[in-house]
C-alpha positions in Angstrom: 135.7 108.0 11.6 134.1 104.3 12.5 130.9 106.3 12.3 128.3 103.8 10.5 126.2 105.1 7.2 122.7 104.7 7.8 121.0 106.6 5.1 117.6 105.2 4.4 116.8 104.8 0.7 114.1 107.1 -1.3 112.4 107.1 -4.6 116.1 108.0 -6.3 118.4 107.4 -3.9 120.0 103.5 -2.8 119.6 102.7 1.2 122.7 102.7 2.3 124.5 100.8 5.4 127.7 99.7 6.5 128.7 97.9 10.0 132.4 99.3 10.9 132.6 95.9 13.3 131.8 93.7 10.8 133.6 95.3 7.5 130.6 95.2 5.5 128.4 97.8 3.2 125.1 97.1 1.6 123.7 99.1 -0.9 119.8 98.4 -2.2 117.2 100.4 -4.4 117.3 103.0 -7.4 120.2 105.5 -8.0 119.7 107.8 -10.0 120.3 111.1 -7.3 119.7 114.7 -7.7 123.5 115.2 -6.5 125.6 111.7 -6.7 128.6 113.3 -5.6 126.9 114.5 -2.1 125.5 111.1 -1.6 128.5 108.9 -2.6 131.0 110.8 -1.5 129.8 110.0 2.5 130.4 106.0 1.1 133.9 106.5 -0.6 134.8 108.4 2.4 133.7 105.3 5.0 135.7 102.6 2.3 139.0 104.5 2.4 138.6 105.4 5.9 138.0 101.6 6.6 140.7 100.3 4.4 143.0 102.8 5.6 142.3 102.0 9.4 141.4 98.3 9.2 143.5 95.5 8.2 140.2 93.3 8.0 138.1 92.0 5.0 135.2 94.7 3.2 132.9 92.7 2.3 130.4 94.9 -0.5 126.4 93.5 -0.6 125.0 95.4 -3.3 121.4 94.9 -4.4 121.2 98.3 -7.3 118.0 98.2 -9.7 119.3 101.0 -11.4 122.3 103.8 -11.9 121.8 106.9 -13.9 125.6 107.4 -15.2 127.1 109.7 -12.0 126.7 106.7 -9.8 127.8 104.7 -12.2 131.0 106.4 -12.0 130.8 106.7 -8.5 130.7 102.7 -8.3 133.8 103.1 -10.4 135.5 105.1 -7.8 134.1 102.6 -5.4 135.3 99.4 -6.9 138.9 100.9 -7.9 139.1 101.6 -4.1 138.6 98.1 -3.0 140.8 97.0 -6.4 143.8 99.1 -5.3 143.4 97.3 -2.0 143.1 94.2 -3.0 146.3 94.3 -5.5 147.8 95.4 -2.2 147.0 92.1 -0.5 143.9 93.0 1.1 140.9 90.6 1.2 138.0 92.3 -0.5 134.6 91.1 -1.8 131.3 92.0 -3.6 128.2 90.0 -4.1 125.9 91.7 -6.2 122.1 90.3 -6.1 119.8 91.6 -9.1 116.4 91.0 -10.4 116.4 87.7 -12.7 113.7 90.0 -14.7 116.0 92.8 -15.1 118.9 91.6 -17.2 120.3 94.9 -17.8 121.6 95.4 -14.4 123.0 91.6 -14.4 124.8 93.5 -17.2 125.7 96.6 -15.9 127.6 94.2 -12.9 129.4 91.8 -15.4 131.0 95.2 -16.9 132.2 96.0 -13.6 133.5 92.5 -12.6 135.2 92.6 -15.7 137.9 95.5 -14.7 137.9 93.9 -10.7 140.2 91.1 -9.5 138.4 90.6 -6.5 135.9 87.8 -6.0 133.0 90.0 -7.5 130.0 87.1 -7.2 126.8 88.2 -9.6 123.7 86.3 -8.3 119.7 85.9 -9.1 117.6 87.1 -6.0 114.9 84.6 -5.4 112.1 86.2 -7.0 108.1 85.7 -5.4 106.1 83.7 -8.2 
């Protein structure tokens, strides 16, 4: 399954990719979906399918404005994934780029990074003045 997630984003729903060559995933916009399971459970099946197949790094981009609380959990699932990888000596990493305006995602990613061993980096996005 090295099929690649192209799902382009809408009003409630991230735009999702991921490049199987490269062993990356991005993740940008809103998420707050009608059905989180349907939506996420297409990227937890591409992470496992890569960790289980590939002995390369996954390397996690994720630029979220917002997450109602089912893709909130479904990051959970996502980032215990690449945490049970990494305790088993894989090389795993996220950078997660928010709004400087909009500390309560900046938030929302510290409480993840807090349960992750994994570099988890948290950064500003240059924002227009």
């Amino acid at each position: 399954m090295s099929q690649d997630l192209n799902l382009p984003g809408s009003v409630s729903t991230p735009e999702i990719q991921s490049d199987w060559q490269a062993g990356r995933l991005s993740m940008q916009g809103d998420s707050y979906p009608e059905n989180s399971f349907d939506l996420f459970s297409q990227v937890i099946d591409w992470v496992e399918a890569f960790l289980e197949r590939e002995s390369r790094p996954l390397a996690l981009a994720l630029e979220l404005v917002y997450l109602n609380t089912s893709s909130v959990k479904a990051m959970m699932d996502i980032f215990d994934l690449l945490e049970d990888a990494h305790q088993a000596g894989r090389e795993v990493d996220v950078v997660w780029h928010y709004d400087p305006r909009n500390d309560r995602i900046a938030e929302l990613a510290e409480e993840f990074k807090e349960d992750c061993t994994f570099p988890f980096a948290i950064r500003p996005r240059e924002v227009p003045a």
